[in-house]
C-alpha positions as CSV (number, residue, x, y, z in Angstrom):
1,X,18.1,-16.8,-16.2
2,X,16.7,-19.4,-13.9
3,X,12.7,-18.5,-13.0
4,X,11.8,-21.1,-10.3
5,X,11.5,-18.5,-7.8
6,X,8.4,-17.1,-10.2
7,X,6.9,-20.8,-10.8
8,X,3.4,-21.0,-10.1
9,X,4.1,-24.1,-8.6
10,X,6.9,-22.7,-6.0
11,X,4.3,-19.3,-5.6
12,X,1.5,-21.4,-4.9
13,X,3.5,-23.6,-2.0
14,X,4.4,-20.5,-0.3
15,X,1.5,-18.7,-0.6
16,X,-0.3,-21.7,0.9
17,X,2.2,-21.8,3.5
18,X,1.8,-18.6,4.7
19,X,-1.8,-18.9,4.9
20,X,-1.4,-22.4,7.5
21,X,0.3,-20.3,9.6
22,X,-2.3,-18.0,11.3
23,X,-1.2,-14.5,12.2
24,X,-4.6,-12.8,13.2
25,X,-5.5,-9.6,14.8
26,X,-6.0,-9.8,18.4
27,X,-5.9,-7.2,21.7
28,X,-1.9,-7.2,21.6
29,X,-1.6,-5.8,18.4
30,X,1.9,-5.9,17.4
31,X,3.2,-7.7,20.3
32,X,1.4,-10.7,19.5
33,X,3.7,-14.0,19.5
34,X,1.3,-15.7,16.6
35,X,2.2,-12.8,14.3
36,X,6.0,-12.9,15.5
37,X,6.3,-16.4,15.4
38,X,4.8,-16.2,11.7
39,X,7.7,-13.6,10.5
40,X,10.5,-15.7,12.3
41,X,9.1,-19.0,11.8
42,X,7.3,-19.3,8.6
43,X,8.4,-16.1,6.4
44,X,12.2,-15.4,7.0
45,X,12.9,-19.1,6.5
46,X,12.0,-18.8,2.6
47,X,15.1,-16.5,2.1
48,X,17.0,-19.1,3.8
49,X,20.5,-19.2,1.0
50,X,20.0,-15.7,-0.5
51,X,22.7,-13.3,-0.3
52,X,20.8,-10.6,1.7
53,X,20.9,-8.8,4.9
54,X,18.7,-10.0,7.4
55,X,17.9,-8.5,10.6
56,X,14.5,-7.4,12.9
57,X,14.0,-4.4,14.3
58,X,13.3,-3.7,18.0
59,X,9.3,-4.6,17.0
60,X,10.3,-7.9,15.5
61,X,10.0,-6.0,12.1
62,X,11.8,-8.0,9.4
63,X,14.2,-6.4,7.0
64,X,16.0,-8.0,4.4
65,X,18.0,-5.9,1.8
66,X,20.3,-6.7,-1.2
67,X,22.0,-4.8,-4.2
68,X,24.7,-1.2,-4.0
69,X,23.8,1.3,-1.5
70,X,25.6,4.3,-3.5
71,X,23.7,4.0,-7.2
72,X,20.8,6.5,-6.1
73,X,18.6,4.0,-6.8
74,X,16.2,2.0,-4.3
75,X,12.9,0.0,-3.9
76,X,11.5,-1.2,-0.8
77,X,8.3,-3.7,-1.1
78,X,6.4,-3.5,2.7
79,X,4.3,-6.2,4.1
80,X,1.8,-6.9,6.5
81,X,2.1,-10.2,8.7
82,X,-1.1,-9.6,10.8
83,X,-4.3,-10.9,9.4
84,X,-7.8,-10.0,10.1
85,X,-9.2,-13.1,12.5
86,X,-10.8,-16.1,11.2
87,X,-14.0,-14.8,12.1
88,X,-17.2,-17.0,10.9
89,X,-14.9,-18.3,7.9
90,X,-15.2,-21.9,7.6
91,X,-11.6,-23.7,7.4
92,X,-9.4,-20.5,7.6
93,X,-6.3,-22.0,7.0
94,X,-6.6,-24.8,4.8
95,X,-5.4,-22.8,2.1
96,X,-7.3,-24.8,-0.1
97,X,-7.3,-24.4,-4.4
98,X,-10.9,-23.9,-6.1
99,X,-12.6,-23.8,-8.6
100,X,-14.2,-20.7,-9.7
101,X,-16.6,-19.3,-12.4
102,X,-12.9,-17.0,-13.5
103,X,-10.5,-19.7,-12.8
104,X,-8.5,-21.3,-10.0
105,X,-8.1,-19.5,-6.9
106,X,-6.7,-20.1,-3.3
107,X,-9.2,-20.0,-0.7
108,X,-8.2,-18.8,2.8
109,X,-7.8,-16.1,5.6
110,X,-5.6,-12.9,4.9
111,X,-5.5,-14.5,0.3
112,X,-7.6,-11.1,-0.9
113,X,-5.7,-8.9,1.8
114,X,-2.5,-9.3,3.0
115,X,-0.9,-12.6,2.1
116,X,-0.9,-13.3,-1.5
117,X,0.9,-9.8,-2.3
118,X,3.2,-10.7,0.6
119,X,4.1,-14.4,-1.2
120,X,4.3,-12.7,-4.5
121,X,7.2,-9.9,-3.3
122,X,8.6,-12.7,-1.7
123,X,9.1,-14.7,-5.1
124,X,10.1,-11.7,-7.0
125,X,12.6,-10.5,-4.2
126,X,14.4,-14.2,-4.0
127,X,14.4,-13.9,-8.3
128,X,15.8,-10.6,-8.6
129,X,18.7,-12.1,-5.6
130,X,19.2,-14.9,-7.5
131,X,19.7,-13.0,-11.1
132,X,22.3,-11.1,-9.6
133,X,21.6,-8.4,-11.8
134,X,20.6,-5.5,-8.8
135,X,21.5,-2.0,-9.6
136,X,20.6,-0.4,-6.7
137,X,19.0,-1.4,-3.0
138,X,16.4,-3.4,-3.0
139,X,14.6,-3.8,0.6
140,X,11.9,-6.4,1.2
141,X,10.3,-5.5,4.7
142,X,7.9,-7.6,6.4
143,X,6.2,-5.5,9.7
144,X,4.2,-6.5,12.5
145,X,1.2,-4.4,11.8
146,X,-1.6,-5.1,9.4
147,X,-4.9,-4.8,10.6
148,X,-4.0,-2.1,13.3
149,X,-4.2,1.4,11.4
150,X,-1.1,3.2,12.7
151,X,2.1,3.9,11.5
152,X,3.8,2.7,14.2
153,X,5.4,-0.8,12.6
154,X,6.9,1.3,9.6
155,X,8.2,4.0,11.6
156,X,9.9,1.5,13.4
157,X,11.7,0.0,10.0
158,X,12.5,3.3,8.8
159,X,14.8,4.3,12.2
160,X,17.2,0.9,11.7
161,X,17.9,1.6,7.8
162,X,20.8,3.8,7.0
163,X,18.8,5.9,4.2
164,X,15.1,6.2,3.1
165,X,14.3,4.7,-0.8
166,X,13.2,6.1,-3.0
167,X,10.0,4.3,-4.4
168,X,7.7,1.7,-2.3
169,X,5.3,-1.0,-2.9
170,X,2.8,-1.1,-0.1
171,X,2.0,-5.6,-0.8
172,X,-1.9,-5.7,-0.4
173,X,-4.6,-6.5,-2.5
174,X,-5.6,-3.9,-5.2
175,X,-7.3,-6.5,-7.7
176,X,-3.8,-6.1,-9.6
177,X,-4.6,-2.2,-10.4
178,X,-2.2,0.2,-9.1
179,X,-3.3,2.5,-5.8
180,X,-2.3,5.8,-6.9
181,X,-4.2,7.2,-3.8
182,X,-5.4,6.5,-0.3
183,X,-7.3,8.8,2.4
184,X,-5.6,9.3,5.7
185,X,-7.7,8.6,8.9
186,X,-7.3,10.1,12.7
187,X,-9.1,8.4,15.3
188,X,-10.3,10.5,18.4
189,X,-12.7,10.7,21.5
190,X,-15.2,13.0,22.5
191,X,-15.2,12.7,26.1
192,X,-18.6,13.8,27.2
193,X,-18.5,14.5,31.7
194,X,-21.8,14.7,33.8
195,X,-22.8,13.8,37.0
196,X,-23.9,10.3,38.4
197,X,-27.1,9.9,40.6
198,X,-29.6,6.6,41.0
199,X,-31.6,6.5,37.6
200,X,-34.8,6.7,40.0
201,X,-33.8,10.5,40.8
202,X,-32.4,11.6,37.6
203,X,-32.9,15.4,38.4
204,X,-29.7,15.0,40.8
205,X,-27.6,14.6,38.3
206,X,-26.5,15.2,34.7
207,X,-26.4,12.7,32.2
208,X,-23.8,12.4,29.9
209,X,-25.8,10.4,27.4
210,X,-28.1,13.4,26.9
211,X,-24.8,15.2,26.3
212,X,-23.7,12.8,23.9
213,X,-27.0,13.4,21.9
214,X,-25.6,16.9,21.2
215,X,-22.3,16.3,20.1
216,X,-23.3,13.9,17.7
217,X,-26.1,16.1,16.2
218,X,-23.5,18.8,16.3
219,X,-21.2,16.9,14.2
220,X,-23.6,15.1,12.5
221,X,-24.3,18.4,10.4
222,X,-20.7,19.5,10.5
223,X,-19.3,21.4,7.3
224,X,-15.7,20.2,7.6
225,X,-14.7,22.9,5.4
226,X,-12.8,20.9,2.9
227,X,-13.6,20.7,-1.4
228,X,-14.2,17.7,-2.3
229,X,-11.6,15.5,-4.2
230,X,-12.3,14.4,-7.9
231,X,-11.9,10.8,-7.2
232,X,-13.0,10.7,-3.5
233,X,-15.5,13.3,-3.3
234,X,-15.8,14.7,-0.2
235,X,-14.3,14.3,3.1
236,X,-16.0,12.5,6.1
237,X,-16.5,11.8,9.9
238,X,-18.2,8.6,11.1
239,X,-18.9,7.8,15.0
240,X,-17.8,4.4,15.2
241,X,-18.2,3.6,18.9
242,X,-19.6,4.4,21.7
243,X,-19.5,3.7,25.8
244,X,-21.1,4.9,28.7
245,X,-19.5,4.7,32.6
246,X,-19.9,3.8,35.3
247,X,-21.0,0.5,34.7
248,X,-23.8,0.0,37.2
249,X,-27.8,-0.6,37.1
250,X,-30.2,2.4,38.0
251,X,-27.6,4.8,37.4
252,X,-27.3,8.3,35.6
253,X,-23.7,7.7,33.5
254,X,-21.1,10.7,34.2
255,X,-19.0,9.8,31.2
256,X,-19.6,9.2,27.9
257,X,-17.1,8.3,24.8
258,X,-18.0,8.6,21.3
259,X,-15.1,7.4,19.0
260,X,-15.0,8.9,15.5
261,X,-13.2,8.2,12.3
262,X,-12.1,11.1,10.4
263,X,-11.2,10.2,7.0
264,X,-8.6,12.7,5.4
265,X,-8.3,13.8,1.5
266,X,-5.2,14.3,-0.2
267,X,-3.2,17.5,1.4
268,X,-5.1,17.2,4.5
269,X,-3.1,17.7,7.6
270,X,-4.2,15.9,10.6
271,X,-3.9,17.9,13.3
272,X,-5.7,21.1,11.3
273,X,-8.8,18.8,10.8
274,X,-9.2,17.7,14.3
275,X,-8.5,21.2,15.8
276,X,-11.7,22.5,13.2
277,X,-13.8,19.4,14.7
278,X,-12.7,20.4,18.3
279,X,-13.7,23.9,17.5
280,X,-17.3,23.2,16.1
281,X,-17.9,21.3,19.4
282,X,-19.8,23.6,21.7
283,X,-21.8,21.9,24.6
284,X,-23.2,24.1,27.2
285,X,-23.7,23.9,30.3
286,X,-23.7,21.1,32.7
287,X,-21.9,19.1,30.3
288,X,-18.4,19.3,29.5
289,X,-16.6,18.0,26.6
290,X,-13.1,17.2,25.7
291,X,-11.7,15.6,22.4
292,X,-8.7,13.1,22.8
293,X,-6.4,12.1,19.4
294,X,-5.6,9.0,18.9
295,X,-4.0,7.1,15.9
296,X,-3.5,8.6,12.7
297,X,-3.0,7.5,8.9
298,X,-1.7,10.0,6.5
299,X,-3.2,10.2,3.1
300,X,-1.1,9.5,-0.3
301,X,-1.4,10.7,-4.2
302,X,1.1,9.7,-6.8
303,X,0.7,11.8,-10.2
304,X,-0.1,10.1,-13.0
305,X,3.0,12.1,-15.0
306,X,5.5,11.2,-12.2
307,X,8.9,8.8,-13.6
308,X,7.9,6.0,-11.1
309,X,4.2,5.8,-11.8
310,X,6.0,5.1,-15.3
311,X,7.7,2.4,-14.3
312,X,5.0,0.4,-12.4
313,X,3.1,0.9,-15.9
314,X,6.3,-0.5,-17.6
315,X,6.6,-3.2,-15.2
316,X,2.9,-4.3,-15.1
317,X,2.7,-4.4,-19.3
318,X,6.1,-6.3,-19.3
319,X,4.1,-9.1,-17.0
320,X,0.5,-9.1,-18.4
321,X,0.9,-7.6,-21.8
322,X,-1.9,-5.2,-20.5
323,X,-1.7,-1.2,-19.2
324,X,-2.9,-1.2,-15.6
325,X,-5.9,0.2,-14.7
326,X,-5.5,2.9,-12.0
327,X,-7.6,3.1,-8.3
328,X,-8.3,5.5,-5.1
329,X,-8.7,3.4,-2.3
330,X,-10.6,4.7,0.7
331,X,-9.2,2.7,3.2
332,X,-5.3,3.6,4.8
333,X,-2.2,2.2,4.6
334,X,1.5,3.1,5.2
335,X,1.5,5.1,1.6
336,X,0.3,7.9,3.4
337,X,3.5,7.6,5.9
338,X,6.2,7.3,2.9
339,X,3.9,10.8,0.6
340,X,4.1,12.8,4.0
341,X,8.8,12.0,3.8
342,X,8.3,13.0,-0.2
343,X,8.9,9.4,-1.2
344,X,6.7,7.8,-3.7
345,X,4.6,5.1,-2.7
346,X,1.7,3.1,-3.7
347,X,-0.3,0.4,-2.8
348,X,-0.2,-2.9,-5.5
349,X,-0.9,-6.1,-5.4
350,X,-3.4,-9.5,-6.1
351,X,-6.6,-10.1,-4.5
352,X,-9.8,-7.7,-4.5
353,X,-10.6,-5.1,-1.7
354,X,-14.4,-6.3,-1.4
355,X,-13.5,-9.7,0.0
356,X,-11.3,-8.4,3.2
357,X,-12.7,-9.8,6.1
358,X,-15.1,-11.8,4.2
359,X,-16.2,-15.7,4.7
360,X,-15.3,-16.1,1.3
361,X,-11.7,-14.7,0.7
362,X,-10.0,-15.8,-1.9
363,X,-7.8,-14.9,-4.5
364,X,-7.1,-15.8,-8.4
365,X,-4.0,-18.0,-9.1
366,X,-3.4,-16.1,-12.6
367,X,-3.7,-12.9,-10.6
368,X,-1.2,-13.7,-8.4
369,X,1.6,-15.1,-11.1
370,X,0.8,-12.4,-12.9
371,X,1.7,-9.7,-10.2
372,X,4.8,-11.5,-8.9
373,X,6.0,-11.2,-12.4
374,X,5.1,-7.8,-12.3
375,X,7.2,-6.8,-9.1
376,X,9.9,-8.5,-10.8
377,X,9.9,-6.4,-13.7
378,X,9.4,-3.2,-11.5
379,X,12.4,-4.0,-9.6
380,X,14.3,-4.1,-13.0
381,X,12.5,-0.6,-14.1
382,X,13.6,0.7,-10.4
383,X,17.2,-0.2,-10.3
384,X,18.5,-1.0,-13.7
385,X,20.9,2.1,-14.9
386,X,19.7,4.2,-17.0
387,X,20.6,3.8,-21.0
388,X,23.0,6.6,-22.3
């Protein structure tokens, strides 16, 4: 069994090649040719010569898929090609190996996030070709999305493939411990309305900032109704923006938006929580006030007794020699989408949630071989046949 595919040497080069090719966030989202050009150009070329399957979606979502269909047994790894953008990080992109005080590490945008998962799946995907040993479909999937927080780019995948798997890898950084659990997330508006008039006369009209005032002490003290979960504790809502209209000095604004992030636990459903939030909203008056969804992430639990939680342990103690530790990440992810269909997910991979976004991103080298390894044995845990 040849393991070049699993070198550190051949892990490192692509790693550091898909960190010179930048594929950051900006206002076009999905549609943006960087990130395109990075899943055409710079990621579907390293499966250049592997027996596969290899087509895009109508989002430009890439899909590559190898092994029997009719064995009842599937694995889909999902990545992210959109990074967070360079930011105030000094040389993004130079991919560049350092030194550190726990060993060498790769130094770049999208290493602790996004990237180095991404380049370990890819490794273990092109070994686990190569062996020719597949006993059931194996799906590598490479999406558009990654720093947008909606399901849209793995909805997208899931409409072009002829049946849904059974177990996924979600490919970001977990610090190599395995995301058992995520909170979901919807996004809305609170649309305050008032009445415009010159800010030297403020009697004629109604301003919608004083309105705002309200709603956010009214949800600011807001019981959302909901126990708290063992490992996330309670649930919570956060204003995270906030805008005021019609742009124009000396005026009394007639609309104000306050954005809000609603973070959901475990069995939460979406629209339930936002219609309790909608209902707690009572603004007299002259005011009026409207909420508007927008995006939501669904939330995602694995039990800790379920078969495929014991083959990632399997899998990660075959590669390390170590049981994984176990997390509940706060953040969201396209787990949540796979939970809500009944199919298993979690999130897995190298590289440590506290550097995402950071100036300072980087990710451990033995932390990365380790978990490419790792996929590689979870792949043979996932599709192998079972042992009379």
């Amino acid at each position: 069994m040849s393991h070049d595919a699993l070198s550190e040497t051949k892990l490192l080069a692509t790693l550091q090649a898909f960190v010179r090719f930048p594929s950051q966030q900006t206002e076009l989202h999905e549609d943006d040719p960087e990130v395109k050009a990075f899943i055409r150009e710079c990621a579907a070329p390293e499966l250049e010569g592997l027996e596969v399957a290899l087509h895009y979606d109508e989002m430009g979502n890439l899909i590559a898929e190898a092994g029997p269909t009719d064995t009842g047994r599937s694995l889909m790894f999902v990545g992210y090609a959109m990074t967070h953008p360079a930011a105030r990080m000094q040389e993004p992109f130079s991919a560049t190996v350092i030194d550190t005080p726990r060993g060498r590490a790769v130094r770049g945008r999208g290493v602790a996030e996004q990237k180095t998962a991404l380049a370990a799946a890819f490794g273990a995907f092109t070994q686990a070709v190569r062996d020719g040993q597949l006993g059931g479909r194996l799906t590598l999937v490479l999406t558009t999305a990654g720093e947008t927080g909606r399901h849209d780019a793995i909805a997208c995948v899931m409409k072009s493939l002829p049946q849904p798997p059974r177990h996924v890898v979600i490919l970001v950084g977990t610090d190599n411990r395995i995301a058992i659990g995520n909170k979901g997330r919807i996004d809305f508006d609170v649309v305050i309305k008032g009445k415009t008039s010159h800010s030297s006369a403020p009697w004629h009209g109604v301003n919608a900032i004083a309105g705002a005032q309200r709603v956010l002490a009214q949800l600011d003290s807001l019981d959302l109704g909901v126990a708290d979960h063992p490992a996330f504790g309670p649930a919570t809502l956060t204003p995270t923006a906030i805008d005021s209209s019609p742009k124009a000095t000396h005026t009394v604004p007639d609309t104000v938006t306050i954005t809000y992030d609603r973070r959901l636990l475990p069995g939460e459903k979406p629209d339930a929580a936002l219609a309790s939030i909608q209902k707690a909203i009572t603004l007299e008056s002259p005011w009026q006030a409207t909420c508007k969804p927008g995006p939501v992430m669904y939330p995602n639990e694995l039990p800790l007794d379920s078969a495929y939680y014991q083959n990632l342990k399997a899998a990660y103690q075959k590669a390390s020699g170590q049981q994984p530790e176990t997390m509940h990440c706060n953040f969201a992810l396209d787990a949540g989408y796979f939970c809500r269909q009944g199919i298993d997910a979690v999130m897995w991979g190298p590289g440590e949630v506290d550097q995402f976004h950071s100036s300072e991103e980087h990710v451990l080298v033995s932390d990365f071989v380790t978990m490419a390894n790792a996929y590689c044995a979870l792949i043979a845990e996932c599709l192998s046949a079972p042992t009379p």
